[in-house]
N, C-alpha and C positions, 0 to 999 in steps of 0.2 A: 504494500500500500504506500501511494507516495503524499506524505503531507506538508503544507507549508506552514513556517513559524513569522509571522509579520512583527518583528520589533523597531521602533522608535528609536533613531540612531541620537545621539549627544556631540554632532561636529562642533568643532571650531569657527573660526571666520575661513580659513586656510582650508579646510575639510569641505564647507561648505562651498566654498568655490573650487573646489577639486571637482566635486558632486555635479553642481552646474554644466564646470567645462566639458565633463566627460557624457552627460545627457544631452549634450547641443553636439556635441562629435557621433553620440549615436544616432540622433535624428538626423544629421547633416549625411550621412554612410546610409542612414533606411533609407532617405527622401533621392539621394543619391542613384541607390541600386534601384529605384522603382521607378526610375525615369530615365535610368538605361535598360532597364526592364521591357517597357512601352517601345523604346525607340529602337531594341533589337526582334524586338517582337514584328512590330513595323515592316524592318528591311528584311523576316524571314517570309513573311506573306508576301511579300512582292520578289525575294527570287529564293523557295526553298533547297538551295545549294547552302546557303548561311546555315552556320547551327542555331537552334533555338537554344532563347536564356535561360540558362539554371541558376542556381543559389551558387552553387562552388565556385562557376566560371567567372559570375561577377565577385565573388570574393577575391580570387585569386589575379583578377583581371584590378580589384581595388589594391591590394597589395603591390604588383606592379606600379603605382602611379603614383602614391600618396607621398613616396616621400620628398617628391618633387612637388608636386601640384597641391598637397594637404601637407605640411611637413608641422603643421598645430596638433594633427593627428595622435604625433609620437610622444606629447605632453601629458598623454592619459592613457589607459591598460589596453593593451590592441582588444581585450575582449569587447571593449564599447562600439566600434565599431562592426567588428566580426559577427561577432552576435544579434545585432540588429539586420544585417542581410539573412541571418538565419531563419532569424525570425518576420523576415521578408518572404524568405521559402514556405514558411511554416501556414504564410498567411497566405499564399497564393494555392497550398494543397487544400486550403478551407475553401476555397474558393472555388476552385474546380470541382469538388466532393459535393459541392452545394451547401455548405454548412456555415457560410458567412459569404459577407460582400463582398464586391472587390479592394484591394487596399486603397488607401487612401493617402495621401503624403501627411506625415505629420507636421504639426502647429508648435510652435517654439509656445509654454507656458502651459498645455495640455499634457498630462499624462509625463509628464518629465520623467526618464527612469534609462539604468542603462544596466546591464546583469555581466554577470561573473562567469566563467565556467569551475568546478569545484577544485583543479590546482591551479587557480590564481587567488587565491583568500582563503585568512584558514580562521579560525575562531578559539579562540582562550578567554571562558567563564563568560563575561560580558562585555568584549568588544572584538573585535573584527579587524584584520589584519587588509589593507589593499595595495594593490600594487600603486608605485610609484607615492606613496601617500604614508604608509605607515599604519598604527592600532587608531582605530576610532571607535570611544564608547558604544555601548547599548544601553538600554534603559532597563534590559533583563536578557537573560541570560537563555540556550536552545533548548527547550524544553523536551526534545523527543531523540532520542539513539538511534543511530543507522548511519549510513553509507549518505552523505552529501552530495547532492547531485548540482545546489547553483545556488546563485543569491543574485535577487532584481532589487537595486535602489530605486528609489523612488521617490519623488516630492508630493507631498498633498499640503496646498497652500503652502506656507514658509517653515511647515517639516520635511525632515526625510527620516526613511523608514528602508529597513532590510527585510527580503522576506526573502527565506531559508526553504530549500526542498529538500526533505528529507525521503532519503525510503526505506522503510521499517517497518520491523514486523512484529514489533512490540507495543503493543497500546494498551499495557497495563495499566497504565496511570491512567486510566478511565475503569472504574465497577461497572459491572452488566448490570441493564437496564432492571429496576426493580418489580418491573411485571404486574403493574396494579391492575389489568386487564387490556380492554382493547378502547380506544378512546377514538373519536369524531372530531373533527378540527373544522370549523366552517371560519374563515375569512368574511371580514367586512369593512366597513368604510365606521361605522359610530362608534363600532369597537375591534380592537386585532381580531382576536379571535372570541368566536365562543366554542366551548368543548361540550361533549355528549355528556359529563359528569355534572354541568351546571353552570360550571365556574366560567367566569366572561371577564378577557384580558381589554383592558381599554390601549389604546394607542397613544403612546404620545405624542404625535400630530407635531412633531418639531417645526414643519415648514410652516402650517398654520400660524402656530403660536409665533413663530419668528416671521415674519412675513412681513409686519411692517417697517419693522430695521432693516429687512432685506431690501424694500424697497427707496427707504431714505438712502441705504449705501449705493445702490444702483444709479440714483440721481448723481449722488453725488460724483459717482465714475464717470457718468455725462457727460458735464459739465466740465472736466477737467481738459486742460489742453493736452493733447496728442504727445506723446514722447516727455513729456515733465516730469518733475520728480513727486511733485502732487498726486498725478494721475495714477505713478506707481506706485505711491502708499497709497492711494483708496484703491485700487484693486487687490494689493495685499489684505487688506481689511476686511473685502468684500468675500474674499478667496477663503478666510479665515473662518467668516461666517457661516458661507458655506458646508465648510472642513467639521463647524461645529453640528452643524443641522443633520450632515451626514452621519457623524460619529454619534448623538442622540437616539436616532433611530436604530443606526446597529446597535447598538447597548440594548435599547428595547427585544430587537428580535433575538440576538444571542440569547438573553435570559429567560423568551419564552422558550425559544427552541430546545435549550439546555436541559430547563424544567423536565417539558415534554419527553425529550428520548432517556431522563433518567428514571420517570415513574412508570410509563410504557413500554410495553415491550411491541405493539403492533398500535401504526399510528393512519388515520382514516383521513385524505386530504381530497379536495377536488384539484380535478388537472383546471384550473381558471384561463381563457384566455382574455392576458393582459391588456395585449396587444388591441387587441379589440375593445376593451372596456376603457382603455385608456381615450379612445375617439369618442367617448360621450363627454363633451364641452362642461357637462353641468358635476359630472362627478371626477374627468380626468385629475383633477391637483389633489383630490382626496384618495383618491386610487393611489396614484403615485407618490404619497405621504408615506403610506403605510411598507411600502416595500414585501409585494406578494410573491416574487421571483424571488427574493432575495432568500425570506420566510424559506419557501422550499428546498433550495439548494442547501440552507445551514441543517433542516432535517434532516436528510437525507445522507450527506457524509457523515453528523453527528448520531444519528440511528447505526449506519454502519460501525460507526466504533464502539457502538455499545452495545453489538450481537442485535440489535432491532431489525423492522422494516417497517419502510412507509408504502403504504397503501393507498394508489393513485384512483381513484374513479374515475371516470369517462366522461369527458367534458359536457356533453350528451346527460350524462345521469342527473335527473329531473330529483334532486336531494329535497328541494325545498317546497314541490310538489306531493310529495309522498306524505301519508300521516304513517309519521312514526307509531300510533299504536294498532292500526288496523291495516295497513297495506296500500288502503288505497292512494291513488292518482287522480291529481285535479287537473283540469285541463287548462287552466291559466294561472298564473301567478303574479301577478304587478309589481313591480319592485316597492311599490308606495306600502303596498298590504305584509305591516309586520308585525299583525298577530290574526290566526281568523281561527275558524271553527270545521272539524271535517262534517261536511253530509250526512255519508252516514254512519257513523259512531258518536259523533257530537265533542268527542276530544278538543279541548283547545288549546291550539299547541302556536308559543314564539315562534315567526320567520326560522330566527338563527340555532339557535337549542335545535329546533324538530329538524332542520338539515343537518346537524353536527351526530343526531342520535341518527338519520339514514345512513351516514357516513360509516359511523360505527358499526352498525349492521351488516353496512357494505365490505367493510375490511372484515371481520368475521365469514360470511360467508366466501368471499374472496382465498382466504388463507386455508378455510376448510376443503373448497374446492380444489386450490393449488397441492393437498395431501392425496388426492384422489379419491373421495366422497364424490362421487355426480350427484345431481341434484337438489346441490346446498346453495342455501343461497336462493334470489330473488329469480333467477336467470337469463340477467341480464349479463353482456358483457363483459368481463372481470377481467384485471389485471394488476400482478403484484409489482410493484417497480422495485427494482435491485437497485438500491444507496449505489452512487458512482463511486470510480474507484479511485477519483482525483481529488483529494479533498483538498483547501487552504481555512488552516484556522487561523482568523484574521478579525481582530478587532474595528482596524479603521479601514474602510475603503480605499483601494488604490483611486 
């Protein structure tokens, strides 16, 4: 299992513009290889006697040239530039496979970040050794044993942060899941979640709540002249904000998630799409507050380490339709309508509760089915999702 350890570095002034130079040498080397990428791609469609571009050949083709034409280059670890063509490569097999867009040239202040490969950095207790640079704190120390496969710096606002891949096959520092049965999770906008047990987690709504300092700092970024030093302290400020609104919300979800896969051993989610819900003008900013993507992904490898599994429903499964005490199916549902009555049993059952207690149903019969019982379960559909195999445990968002 490969995992990552995201910690908060302690540079310098010196460290700190080490970090800089060497993130604007990796985006200079991606932005680089991906517009000689385009432009060999070009002259191979119009006479296929040229070779088509690979990763290697423009690495090796950037090696030849740099130390004439880039010689700022050799100021910082070759791996900042190497590694970004790599991961040039990386992004164009997503692309072809169908499993992302095409790349994009990177933005100098976006995603700042430049990686390691594991013999160029080595790590003693709580800091980090880099080439040309020297030991640079951390703020704690690798928490997981195994074989070091890389480490990606990173800026978020006016931090930077190392995140560590480890791969190991030791994850005792987690107790298996305590098995309080099988629980329902329904997602919402008034509140995180509510569960089949009862309990209903509220959101903290960071952007809400911060919204209108978001928007005084926004102005005041306006406002400022183009290239000043004004302008770059209130985009720091504004950057910081953000940094904070983001890192709110993770805290929220880690702590439910955490909750979750330590009292459960089997956990009942809808597959939601986001995507989609996000294009409703009237609820997208509250959608996107609560971070429903995010929720899933922390399950999901956090269930895998703790011998669980999450239980996907089908996007399709009519949860909030169903009366959890008789079976039945309504044939409408309004989003406005969040509490009614069923027909006929007379049950009256919360919107959110009566879909978290389908769910739960649903992951039972599911799990029973996946043992080889036929005809458990509603009969609909089912399917168990297997936790991926790539997890980052990671406090603050890259």
């Amino acid at each position: 299992m490969i995992v990552a350890h995201k910690i908060a570095l302690d540079p310098n002034n010196v460290q700190a513009s080490y970090f800089a130079k060497a993130a604007g040498t990796a985006r200079f080397a991606y932005n680089w290889a991906l517009a000689e990428w385009q432009r060999q791609y070009e002259a191979w469609k119009q006479d296929n006697s040229l070779p088509k571009p690979t990763e290697a050949a423009l690495r090796r083709q950037l090696n030849a040239i740099k130390r004439e034409q880039f010689p700022w280059m050799l100021e910082v670890t070759k791996c900042a530039p190497q590694m970004a063509i790599i991961q040039l490569g990386q992004a164009f097999q997503n692309f072809f496979a169908g499993r992302a867009r095409y790349p994009q040239f990177r933005k100098k202040g976006v995603h700042d970040r430049f990686t390691l490969t594991n013999d160029q950095f080595s790590i003693d207790g709580s800091r980090i050794r880099i080439p040309n640079l020297g030991w640079v704190r951390m703020r704690e120390s690798l928490r997981f044993a195994g074989k070091i496969m890389s480490a990606t710096i990173s800026r978020v606002a006016d931090r930077w942060f190392v995140s560590i891949t480890v791969q190991t096959e030791d994850l005792s520092h987690l107790p298996k899941a305590e098995n309080q049965g099988v629980v329902g999770v329904d997602l919402g906008v008034s509140a995180l979640a509510t569960l089949s047990t009862g309990e209903t987690i509220p959101g903290p709504k960071p952007h809400k709540a911060l919204l209108g300092r978001l928007r005084r700092l926004s102005r005041s970024l306006s406002r400022k002249q183009k290239g000043s030093a004004n302008r770059k302290k209130a985009k720091a400020k504004l950057a910081r904000l953000h940094a904070r609104i983001a890192n709110i919300r993770q805290d929220a979800l880690h702590k439910l998630t955490t909750d979750l896969t330590r009292r459960f051993h089997t956990i009942g989610i809808e597959d939601l799409n986001v995507r989609g819900m996000v294009r409703n003008r009237h609820l997208a900013r509250s959608i996107a507050d609560m971070g429903f993507f995010e929720f899933r992904r922390q399950l999901e490898y956090k269930a895998a380490m703790r011998g669980g599994q999450v239980v996907i429903a089908d996007r399709w499964f009519p949860s909030s339709k169903i009366c959890s005490a008789c079976g039945s199916v309504q044939e409408a549902m309004p989003l406005s309508v969040r509490q009614w009555i069923c027909p006929d049993c007379g049950t009256r059952h919360d919107r959110d509760l009566n879909a978290a207690r389908n769910l739960a149903t649903y992951a039972v019969s599911s799990t029973v089915s996946a043992c080889g019982e036929e005809g458990a379960g509603s009969g609909l559909a089912t399917g168990v999702k297997p936790a991926s195999m790539k997890q980052e445990v990671s406090f603050v968002p890259v």
